[in-house]
C-alpha positions in Angstrom: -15.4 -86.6 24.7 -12.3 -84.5 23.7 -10.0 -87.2 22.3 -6.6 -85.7 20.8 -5.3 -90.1 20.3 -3.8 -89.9 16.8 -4.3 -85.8 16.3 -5.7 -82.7 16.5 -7.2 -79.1 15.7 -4.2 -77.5 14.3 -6.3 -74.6 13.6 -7.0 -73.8 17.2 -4.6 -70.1 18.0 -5.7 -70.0 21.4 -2.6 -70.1 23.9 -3.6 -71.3 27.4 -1.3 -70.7 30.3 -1.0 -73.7 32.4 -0.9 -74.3 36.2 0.3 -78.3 37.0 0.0 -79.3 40.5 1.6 -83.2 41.3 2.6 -84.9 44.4 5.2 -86.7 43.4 6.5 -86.8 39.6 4.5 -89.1 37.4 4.3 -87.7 33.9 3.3 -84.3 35.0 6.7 -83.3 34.3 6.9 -84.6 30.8 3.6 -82.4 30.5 5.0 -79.5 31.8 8.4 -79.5 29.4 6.0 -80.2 26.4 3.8 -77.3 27.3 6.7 -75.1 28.2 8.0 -75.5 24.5 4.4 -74.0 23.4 4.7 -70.7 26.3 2.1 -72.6 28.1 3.6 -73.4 31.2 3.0 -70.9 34.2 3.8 -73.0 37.3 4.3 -76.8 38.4 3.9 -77.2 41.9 5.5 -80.4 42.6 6.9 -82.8 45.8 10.0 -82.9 44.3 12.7 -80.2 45.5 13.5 -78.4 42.8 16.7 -79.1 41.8 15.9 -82.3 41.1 12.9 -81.3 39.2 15.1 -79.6 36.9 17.0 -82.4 36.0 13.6 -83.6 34.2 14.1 -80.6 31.8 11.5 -78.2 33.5 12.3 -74.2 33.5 13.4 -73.3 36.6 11.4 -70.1 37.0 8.1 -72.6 37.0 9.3 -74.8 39.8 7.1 -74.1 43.0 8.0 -77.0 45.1 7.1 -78.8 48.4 10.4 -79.9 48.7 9.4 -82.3 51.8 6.8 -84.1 49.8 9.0 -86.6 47.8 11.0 -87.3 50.4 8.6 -87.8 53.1 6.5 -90.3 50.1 9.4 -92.6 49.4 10.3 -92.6 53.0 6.9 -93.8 54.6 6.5 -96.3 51.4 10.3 -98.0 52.2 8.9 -98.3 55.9 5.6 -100.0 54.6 7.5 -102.3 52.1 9.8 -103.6 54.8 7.2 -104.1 57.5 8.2 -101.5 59.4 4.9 -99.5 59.9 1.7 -101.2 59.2 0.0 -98.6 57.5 0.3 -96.7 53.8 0.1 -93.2 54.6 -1.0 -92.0 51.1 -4.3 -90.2 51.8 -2.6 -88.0 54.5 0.5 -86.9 52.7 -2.0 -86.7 49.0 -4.1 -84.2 51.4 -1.2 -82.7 53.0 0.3 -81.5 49.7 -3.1 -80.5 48.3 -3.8 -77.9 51.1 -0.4 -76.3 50.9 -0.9 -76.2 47.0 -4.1 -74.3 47.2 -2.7 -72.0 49.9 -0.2 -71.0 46.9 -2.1 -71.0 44.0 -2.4 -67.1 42.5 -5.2 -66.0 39.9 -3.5 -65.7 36.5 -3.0 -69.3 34.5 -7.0 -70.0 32.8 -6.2 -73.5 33.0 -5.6 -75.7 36.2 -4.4 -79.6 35.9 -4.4 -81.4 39.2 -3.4 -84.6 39.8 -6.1 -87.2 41.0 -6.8 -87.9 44.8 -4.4 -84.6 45.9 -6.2 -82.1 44.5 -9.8 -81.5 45.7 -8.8 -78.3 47.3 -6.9 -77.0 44.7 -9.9 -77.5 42.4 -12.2 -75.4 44.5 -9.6 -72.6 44.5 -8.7 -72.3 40.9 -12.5 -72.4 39.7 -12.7 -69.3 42.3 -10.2 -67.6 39.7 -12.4 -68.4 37.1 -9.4 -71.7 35.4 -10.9 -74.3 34.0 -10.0 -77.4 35.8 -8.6 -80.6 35.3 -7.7 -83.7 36.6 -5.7 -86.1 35.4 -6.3 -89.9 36.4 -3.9 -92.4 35.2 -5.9 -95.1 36.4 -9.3 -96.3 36.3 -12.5 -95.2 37.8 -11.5 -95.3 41.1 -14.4 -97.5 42.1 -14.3 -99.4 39.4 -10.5 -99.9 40.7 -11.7 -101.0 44.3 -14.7 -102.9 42.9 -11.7 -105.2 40.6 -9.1 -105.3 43.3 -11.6 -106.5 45.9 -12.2 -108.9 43.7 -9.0 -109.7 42.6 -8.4 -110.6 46.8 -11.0 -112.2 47.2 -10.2 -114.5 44.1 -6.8 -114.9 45.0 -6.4 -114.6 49.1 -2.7 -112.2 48.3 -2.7 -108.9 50.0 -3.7 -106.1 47.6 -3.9 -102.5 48.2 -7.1 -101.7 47.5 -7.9 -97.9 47.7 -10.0 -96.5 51.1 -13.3 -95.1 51.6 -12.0 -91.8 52.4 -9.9 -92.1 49.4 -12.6 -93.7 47.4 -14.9 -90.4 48.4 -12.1 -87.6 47.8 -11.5 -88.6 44.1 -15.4 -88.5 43.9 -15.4 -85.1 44.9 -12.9 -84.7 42.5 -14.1 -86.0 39.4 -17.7 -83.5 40.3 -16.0 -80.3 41.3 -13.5 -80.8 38.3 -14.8 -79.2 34.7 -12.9 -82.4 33.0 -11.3 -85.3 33.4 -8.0 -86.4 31.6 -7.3 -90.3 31.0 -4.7 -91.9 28.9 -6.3 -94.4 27.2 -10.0 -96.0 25.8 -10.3 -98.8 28.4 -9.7 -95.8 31.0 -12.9 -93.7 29.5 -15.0 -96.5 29.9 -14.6 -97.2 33.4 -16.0 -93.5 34.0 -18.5 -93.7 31.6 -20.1 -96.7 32.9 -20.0 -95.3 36.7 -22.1 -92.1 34.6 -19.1 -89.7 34.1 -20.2 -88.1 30.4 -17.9 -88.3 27.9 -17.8 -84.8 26.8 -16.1 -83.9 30.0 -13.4 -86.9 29.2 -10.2 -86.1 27.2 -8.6 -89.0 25.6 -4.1 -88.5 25.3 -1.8 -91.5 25.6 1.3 -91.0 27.1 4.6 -90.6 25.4 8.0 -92.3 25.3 11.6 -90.9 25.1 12.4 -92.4 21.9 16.3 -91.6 22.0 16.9 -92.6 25.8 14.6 -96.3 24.5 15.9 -97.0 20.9 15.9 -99.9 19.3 19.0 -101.8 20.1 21.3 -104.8 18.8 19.5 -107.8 21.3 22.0 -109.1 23.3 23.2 -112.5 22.6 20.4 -115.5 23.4 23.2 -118.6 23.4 21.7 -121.0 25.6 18.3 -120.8 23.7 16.0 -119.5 26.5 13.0 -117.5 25.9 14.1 -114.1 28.0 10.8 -112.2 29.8 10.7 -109.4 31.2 8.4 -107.5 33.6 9.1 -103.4 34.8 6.4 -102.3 37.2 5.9 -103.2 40.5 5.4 -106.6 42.0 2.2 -106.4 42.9 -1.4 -108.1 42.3 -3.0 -105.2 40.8 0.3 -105.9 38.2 -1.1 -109.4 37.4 2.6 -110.6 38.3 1.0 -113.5 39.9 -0.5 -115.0 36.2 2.9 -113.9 34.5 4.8 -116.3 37.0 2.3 -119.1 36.6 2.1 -118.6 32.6 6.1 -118.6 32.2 6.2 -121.9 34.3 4.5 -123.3 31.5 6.4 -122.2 29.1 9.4 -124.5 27.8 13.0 -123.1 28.0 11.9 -119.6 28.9 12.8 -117.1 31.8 11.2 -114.2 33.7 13.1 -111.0 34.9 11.1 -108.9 37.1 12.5 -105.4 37.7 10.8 -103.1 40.2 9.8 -103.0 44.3 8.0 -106.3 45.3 4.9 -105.1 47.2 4.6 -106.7 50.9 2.9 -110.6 50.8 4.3 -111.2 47.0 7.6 -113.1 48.1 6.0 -116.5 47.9 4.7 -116.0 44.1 7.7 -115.1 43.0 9.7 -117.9 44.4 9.4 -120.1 41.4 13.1 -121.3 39.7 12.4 -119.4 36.8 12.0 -115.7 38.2 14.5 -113.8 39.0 14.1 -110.6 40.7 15.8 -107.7 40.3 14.3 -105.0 42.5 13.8 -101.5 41.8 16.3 -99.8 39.4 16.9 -96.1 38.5 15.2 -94.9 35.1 18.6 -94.3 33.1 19.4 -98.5 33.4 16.0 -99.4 32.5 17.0 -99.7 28.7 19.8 -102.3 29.5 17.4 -104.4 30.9 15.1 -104.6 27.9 17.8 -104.9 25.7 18.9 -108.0 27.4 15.1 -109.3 26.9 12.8 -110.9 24.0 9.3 -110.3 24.6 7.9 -108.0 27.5 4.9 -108.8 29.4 2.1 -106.9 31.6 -0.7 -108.6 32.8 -2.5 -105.9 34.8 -5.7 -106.2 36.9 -6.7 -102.6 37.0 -4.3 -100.0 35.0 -4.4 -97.0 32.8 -1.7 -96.7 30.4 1.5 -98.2 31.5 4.7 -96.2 30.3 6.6 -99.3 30.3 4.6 -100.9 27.6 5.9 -97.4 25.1 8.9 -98.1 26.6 9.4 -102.0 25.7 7.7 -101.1 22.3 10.6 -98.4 21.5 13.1 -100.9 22.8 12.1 -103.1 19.8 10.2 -105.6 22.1 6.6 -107.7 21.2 4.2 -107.1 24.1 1.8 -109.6 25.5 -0.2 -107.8 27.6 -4.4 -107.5 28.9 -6.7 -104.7 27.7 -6.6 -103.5 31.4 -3.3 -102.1 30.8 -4.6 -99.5 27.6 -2.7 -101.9 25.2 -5.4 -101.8 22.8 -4.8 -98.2 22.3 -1.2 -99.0 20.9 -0.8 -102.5 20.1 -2.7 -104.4 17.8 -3.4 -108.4 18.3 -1.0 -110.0 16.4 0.8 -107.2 15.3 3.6 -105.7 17.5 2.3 -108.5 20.4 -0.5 -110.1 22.1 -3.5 -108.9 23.7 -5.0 -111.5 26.2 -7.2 -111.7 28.9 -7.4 -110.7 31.8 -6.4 -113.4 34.7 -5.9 -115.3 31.7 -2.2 -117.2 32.5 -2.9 -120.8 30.0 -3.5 -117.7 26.9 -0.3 -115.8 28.5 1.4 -119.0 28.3 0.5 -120.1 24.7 1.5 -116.9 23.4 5.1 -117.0 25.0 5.3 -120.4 23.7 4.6 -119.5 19.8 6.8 -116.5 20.7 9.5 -118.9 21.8 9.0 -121.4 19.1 9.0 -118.6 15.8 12.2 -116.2 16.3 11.8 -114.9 12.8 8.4 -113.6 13.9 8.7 -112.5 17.0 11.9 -110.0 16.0 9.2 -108.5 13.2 6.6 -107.7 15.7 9.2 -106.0 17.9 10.0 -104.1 14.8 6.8 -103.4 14.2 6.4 -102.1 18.1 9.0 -99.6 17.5 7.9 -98.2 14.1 4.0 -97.9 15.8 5.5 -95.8 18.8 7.5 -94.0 17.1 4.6 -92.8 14.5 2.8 -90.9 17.6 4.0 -91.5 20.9 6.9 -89.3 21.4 6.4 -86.9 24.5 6.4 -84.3 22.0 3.3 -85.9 20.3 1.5 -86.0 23.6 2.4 -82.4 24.4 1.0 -81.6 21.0 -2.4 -83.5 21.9 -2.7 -81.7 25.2 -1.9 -78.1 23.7 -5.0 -78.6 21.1 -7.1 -80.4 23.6 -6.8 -77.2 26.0 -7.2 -74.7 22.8 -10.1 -76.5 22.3 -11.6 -76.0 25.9 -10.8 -72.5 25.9 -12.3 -71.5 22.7 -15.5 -73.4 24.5 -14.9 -71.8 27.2 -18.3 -73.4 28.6 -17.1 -75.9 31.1 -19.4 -79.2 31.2 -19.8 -80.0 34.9 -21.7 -83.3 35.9 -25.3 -82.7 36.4 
């Protein structure tokens, strides 16, 4: 296992040149500006059109988009959220991007990242010009993921997206054609090593925060007394949002915010007096939101390292949230939060109630939250991990494939 978590080689000399390929945006771009600072980006192939992309801080001159991607994505997803077609279209428009990717890449770049389920092809092409190859999972196994949320339906009767067959079977492909696999947290590497993936083809790097953009604010004034929550993600099983409704309810004189798109089926669990849902709001209002909170909470089923979690953390907020989510890779119980179980919402609840009842406390472990992402989980700590975890590759330079 590769694990650049809290450091790395700063020895390694070796400058790799980078080829990114991502469907949509996901932290691929905060990868490629990091690696861009070191010379190692060559191109990011990206569904975004690219003057958009460049907003995110990427060179221009490394911008190869498919500018229909994004929009076609976000399009087909509004139609499913409202009802309006029946069917997520994410496998076709994941393989549609991948082929067009692979029809562009050039020989030149000796390493190749590819983001999981929309890059098989892309794979098979860069290991033809002799790039090491990469794909980055930000999730789970992905049959440990459909093996959790089946069970999660089943448990609960809610709809849940739960990943396909032919889904299921591309990222398979993936994670054997690929040389490594990159995952963001402990809890991730796990998953893969118990479905047989070995770790030495695993490399360990949490994900950043933008540390001026979330900074530690003056918490807006609490007058009536009310313990504020608040969720960021989407409203969804897989999100546990169903136990964080159920735990707040028992929770005296507190309050739940829940900002982000409510997946199809979740209306009725969110119908409870004490939720209030905001919908989905654009990145650069996000920190007004957590300002305006006292504890954030993520409950996830199945996850791999949330951003939001950095991002409440840098906002000065204690986290209460379930091993599922990588918390255990930043927070520590009792600390700058809570770690609970899993489909756990009585624990969720007593937690929010000592958070509630002990103010003193609960404004040092959100100190402590910002002061533990800010000692290593800046973006420009994670681009640092990545640049010494591909050194380290190529100085290798024997790729580990699965038996």
């Amino acid at each position: 296992m590769i694990e650049r978590a809290y450091g790395g080689d700063e020895a390694a000399t070796l400058t790799p040149l980078v080829d990114i390929s991502v469907g949509s945006r996901f932290h691929a771009f905060d990868l490629a500006r990091e690696l861009s600072v070191y010379g190692m980006l060559r191109f990011i192939h990206t569904g975004y059109p690219a003057f958009l992309a460049q907003r995110f801080g990427l060179p221009q001159k490394a911008i190869r988009s498919v500018y229909s991607q994004e929009p076609l994505n976000r399009g087909l997803s509004f139609l499913y959220r409202h009802g309006i077609v029946g069917q997520r279209f994410d496998f076709k428009l994941s393989d549609r991007f991948d082929k067009i990717v692979a029809r562009r890449l050039r020989p030149g770049a000796n390493i190749f990242v590819g983001w999981s389920s929309q890059c098989l092809r892309s794979l098979e092409k860069a290991a033809s010009y002799d790039m090491v190859s990469i794909v980055e999972r930000g999730s789970t196994h992905i049959q440990w993921q459909r093996a959790m949320l089946q069970s999660e339906a089943e448990r609960t009767g809610l709809p849940t997206h739960i990943p396909d067959q032919t889904t299921v079977e591309r990222e398979l492909a993936e994670y054997e054609t690929a040389d490594y696999i990159a995952v963001p947290s402990r809890f991730v590497a796990a998953t893969f090593t118990e479905y047989g993936i070995k770790q030495d083809r695993l490399i360990i790097n949490p994900y950043g925060v933008d540390l001026l953009r979330f900074s530690m604010p003056e918490r807006l004034n609490n007058d009536q007394g009310w313990l504020r929550v608040i969720y960021v993600g989407q409203v969804s099983v897989r999100k546990g949002v169903h136990y964080l409704v159920s735990a707040v309810e028992k929770v005296n004189r507190a309050r739940l915010t829940l900002v982000g798109a409510m997946q199809p089926g979740m209306e009725s669990v969110v119908g409870s007096s004490i939720a209030h849902t905001v919908g989905p709001v654009p990145g650069k209002d996000l920190p007004s939101f957590y300002a305006a909170a006292d504890v954030f909470c993520l409950l996830s089923i199945e996850e791999g390292l949330a951003l939001v979690l950095l991002q409440a953390m840098a906002m000065g907020l204690p986290v209460i949230a379930t091993p599922n989510t990588g918390a255990e890779d930043i927070i520590t119980d009792g600390e700058e939060g809570f770690i609970v179980r899993a489909q756990d919402s009585d624990g969720v609840a007593e937690r929010l109630q000592w958070l509630a009842d002990h103010k003193d406390q609960r404004l040092e472990m959100g100190r402590r939250a910002r002061a533990r992402v800010s000692a290593g989980f800046s973006w420009a700590d994670y681009g640092a991990r990545a640049r010494s975890a591909y050194q380290s590759i190529l100085q290798a330079r024997k790729p580990c494939r699965v038996q």
